[in-house]
Backbone as XML, in Angstrom:
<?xml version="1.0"?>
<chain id="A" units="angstrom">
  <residue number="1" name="UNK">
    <atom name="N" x="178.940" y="124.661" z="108.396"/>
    <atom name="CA" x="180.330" y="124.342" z="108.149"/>
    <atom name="C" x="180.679" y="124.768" z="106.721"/>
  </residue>
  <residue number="2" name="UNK">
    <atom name="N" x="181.394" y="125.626" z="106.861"/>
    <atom name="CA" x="181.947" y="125.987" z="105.352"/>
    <atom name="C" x="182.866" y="125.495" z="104.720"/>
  </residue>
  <residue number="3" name="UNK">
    <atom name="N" x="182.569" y="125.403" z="103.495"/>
    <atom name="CA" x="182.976" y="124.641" z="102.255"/>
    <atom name="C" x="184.122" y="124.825" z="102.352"/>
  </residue>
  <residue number="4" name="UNK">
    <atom name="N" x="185.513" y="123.574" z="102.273"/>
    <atom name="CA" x="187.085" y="124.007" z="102.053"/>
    <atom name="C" x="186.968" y="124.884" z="100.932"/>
  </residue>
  <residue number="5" name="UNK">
    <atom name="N" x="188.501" y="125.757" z="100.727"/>
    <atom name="CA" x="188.505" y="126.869" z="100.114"/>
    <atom name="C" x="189.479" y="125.954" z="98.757"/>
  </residue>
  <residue number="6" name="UNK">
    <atom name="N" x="190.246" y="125.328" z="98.843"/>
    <atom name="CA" x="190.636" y="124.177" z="98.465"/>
    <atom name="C" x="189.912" y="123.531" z="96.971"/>
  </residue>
  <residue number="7" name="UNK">
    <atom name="N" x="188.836" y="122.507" z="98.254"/>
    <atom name="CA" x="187.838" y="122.188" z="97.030"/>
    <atom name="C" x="186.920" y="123.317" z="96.000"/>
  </residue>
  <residue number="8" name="UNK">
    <atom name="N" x="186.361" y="124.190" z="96.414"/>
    <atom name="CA" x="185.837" y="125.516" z="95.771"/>
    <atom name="C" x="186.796" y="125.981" z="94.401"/>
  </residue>
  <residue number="9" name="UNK">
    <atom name="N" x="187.671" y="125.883" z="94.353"/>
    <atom name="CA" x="188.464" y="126.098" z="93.348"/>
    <atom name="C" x="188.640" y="125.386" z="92.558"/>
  </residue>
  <residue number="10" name="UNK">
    <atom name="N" x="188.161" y="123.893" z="92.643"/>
    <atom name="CA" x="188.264" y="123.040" z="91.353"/>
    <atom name="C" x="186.930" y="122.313" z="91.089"/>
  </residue>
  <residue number="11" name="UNK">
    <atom name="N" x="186.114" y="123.236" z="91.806"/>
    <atom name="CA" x="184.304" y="122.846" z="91.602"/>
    <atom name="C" x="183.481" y="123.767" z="90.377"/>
  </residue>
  <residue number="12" name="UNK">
    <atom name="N" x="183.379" y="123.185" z="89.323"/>
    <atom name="CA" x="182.392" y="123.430" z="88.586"/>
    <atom name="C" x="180.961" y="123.064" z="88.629"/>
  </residue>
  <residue number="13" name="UNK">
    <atom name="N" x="180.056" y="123.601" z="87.667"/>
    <atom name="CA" x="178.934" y="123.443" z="87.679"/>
    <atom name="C" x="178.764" y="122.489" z="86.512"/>
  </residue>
  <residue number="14" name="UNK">
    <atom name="N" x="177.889" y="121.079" z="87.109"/>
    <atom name="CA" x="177.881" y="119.881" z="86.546"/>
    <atom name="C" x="176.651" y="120.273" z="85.176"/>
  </residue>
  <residue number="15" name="UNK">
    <atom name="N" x="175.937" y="120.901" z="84.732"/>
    <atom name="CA" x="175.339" y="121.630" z="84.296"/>
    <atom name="C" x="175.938" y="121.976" z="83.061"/>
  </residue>
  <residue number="16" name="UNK">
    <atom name="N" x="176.546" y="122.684" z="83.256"/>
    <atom name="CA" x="176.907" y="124.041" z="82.389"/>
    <atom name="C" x="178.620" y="124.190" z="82.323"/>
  </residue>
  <residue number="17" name="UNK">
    <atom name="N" x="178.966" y="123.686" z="83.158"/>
    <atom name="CA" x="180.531" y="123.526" z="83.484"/>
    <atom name="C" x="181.111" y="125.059" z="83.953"/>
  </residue>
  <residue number="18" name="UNK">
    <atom name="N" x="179.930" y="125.727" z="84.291"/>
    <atom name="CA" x="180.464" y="127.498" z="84.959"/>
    <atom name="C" x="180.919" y="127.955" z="86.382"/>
  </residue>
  <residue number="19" name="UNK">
    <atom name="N" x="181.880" y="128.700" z="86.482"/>
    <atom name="CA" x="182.515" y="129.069" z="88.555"/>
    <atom name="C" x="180.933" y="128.684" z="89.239"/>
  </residue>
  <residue number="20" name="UNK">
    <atom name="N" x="181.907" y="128.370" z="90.020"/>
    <atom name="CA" x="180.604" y="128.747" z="91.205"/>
    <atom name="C" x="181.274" y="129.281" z="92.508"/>
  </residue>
  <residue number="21" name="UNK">
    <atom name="N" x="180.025" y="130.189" z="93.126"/>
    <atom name="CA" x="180.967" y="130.310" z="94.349"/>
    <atom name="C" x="180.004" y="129.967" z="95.887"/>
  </residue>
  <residue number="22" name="UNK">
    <atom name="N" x="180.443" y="130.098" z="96.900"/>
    <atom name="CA" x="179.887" y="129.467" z="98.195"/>
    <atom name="C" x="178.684" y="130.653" z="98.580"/>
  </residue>
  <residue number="23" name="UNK">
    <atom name="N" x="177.693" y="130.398" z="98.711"/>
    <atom name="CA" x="177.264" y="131.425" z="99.767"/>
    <atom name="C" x="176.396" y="131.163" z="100.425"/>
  </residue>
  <residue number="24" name="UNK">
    <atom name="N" x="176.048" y="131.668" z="101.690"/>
    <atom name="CA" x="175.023" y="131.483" z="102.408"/>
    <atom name="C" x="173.713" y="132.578" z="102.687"/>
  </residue>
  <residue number="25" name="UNK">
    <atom name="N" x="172.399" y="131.632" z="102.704"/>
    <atom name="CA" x="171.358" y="132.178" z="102.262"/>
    <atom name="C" x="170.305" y="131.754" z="103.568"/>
  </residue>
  <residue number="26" name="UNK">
    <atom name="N" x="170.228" y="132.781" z="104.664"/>
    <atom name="CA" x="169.347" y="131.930" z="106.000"/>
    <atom name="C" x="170.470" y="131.365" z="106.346"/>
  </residue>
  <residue number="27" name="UNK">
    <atom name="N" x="169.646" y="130.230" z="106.775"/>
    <atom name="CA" x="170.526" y="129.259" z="107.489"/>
    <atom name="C" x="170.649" y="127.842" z="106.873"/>
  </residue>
  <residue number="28" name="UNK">
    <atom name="N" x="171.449" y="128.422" z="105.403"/>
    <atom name="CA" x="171.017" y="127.405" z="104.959"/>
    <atom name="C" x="172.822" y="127.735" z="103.742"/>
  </residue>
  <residue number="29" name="UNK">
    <atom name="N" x="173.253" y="126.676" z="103.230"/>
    <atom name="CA" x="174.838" y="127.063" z="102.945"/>
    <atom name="C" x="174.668" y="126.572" z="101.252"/>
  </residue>
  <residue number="30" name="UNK">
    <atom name="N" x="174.967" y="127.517" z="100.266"/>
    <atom name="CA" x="174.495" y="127.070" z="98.656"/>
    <atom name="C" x="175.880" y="126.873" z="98.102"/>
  </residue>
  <residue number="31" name="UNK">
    <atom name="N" x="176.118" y="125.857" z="97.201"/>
    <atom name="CA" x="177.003" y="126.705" z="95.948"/>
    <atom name="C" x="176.085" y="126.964" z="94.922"/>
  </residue>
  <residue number="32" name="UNK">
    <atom name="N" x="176.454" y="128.005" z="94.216"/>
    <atom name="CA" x="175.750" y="129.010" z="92.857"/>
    <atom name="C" x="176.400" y="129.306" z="92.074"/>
  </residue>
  <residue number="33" name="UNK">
    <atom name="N" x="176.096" y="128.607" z="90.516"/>
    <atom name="CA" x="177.038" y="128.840" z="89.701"/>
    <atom name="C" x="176.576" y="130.422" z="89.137"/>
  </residue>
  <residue number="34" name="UNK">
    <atom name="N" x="177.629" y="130.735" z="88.757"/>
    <atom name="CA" x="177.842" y="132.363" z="88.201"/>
    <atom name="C" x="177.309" y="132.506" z="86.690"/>
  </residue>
  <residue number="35" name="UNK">
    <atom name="N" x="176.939" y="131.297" z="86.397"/>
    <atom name="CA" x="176.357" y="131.214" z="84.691"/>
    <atom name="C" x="174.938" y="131.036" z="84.546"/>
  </residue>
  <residue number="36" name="UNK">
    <atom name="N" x="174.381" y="129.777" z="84.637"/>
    <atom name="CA" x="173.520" y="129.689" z="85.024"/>
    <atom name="C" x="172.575" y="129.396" z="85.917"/>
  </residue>
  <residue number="37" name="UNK">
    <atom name="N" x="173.109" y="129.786" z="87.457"/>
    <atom name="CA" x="172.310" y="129.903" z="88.382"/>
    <atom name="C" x="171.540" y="129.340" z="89.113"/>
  </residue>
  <residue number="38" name="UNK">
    <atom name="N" x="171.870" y="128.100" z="88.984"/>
    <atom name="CA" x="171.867" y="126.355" z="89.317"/>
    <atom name="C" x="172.322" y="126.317" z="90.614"/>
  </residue>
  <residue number="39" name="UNK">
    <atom name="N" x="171.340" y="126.110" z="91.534"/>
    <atom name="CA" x="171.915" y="125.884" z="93.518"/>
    <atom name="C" x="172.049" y="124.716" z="93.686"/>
  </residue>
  <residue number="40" name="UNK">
    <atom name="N" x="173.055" y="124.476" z="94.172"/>
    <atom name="CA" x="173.351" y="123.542" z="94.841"/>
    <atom name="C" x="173.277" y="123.423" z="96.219"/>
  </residue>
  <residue number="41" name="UNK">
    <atom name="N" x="172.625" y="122.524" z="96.869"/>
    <atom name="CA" x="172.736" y="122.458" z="98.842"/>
    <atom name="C" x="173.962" y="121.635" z="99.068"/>
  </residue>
  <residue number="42" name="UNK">
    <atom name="N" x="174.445" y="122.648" z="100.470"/>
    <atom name="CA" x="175.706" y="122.142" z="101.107"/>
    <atom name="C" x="175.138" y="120.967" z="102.067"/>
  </residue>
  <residue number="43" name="UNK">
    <atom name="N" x="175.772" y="119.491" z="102.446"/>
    <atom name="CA" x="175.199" y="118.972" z="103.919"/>
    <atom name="C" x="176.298" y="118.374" z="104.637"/>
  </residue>
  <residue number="44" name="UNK">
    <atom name="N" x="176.371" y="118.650" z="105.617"/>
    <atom name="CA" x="177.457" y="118.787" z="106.750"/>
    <atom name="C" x="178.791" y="119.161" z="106.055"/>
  </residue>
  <residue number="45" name="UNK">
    <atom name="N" x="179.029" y="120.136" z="105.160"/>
    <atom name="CA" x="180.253" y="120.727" z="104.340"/>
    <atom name="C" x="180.522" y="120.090" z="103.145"/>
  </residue>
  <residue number="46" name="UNK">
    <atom name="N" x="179.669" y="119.746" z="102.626"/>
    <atom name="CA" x="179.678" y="118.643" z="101.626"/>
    <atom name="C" x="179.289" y="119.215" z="100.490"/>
  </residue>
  <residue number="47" name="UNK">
    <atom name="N" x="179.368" y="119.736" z="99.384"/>
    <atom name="CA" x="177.904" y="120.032" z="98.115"/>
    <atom name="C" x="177.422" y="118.847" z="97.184"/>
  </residue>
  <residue number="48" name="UNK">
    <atom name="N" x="176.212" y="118.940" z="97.104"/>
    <atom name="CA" x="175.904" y="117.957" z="97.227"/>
    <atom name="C" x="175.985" y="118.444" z="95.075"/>
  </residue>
  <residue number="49" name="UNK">
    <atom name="N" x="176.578" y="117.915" z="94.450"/>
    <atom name="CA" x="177.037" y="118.891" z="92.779"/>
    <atom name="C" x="175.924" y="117.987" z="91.786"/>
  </residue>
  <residue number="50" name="UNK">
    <atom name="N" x="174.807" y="117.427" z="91.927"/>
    <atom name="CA" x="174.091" y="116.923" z="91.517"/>
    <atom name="C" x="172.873" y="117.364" z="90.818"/>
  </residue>
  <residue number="51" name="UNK">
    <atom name="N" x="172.859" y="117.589" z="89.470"/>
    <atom name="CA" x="171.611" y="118.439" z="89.146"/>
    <atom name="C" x="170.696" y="118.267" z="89.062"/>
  </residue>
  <residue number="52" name="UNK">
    <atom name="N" x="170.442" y="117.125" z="89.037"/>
    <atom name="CA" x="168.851" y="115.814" z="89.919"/>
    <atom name="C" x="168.795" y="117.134" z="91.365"/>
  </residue>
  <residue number="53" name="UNK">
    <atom name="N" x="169.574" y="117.485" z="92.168"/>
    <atom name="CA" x="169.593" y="117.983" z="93.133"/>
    <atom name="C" x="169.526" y="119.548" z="93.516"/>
  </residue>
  <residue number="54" name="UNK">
    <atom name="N" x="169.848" y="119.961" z="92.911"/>
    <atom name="CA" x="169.563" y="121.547" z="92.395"/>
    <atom name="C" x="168.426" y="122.245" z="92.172"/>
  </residue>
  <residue number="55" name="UNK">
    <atom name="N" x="168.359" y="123.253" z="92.344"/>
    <atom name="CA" x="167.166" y="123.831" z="92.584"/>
    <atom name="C" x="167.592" y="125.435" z="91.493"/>
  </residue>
  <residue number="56" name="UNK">
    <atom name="N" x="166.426" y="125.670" z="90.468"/>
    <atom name="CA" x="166.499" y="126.697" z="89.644"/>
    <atom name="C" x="166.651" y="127.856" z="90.493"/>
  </residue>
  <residue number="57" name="UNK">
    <atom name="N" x="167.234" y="128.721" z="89.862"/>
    <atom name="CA" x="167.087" y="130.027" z="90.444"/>
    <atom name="C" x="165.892" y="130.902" z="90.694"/>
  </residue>
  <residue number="58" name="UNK">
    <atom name="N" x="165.908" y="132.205" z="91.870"/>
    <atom name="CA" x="164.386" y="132.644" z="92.435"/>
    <atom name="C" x="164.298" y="133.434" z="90.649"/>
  </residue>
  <residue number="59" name="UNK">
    <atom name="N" x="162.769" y="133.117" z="90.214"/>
    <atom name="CA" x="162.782" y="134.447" z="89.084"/>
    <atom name="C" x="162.830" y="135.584" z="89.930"/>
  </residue>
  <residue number="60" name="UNK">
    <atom name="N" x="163.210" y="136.380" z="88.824"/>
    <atom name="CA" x="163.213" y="137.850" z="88.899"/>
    <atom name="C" x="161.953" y="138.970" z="89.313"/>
  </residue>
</chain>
């Protein structure tokens, strides 16, 4: 279930305070901030914006 387009627009990254945008990875639905690269998991259309909850980015 994808993220309202709505909420996405006034979602920052709790982090860093940087865009993020929606994407999906598998079968599995992220927001990703555009700064520092901080995932967030979606659950049942939800993000869950918690950085207790987040998961670092893949290295390079």
């Amino acid at each position: 279930m994808p993220v309202d387009k709505e909420l996405m627009e006034i979602l920052v990254c709790p982090s860093c305070r940087g865009a993020v945008e929606d994407r999906q990875e598998g079968d599995r639905e992220l927001i990703v901030c555009t700064k520092c690269g901080l995932r967030y998991p979606v659950r049942d259309g939800i993000p869950v914006m918690l950085v207790d909850e987040a998961e670092r980015p893949p290295a390079p």
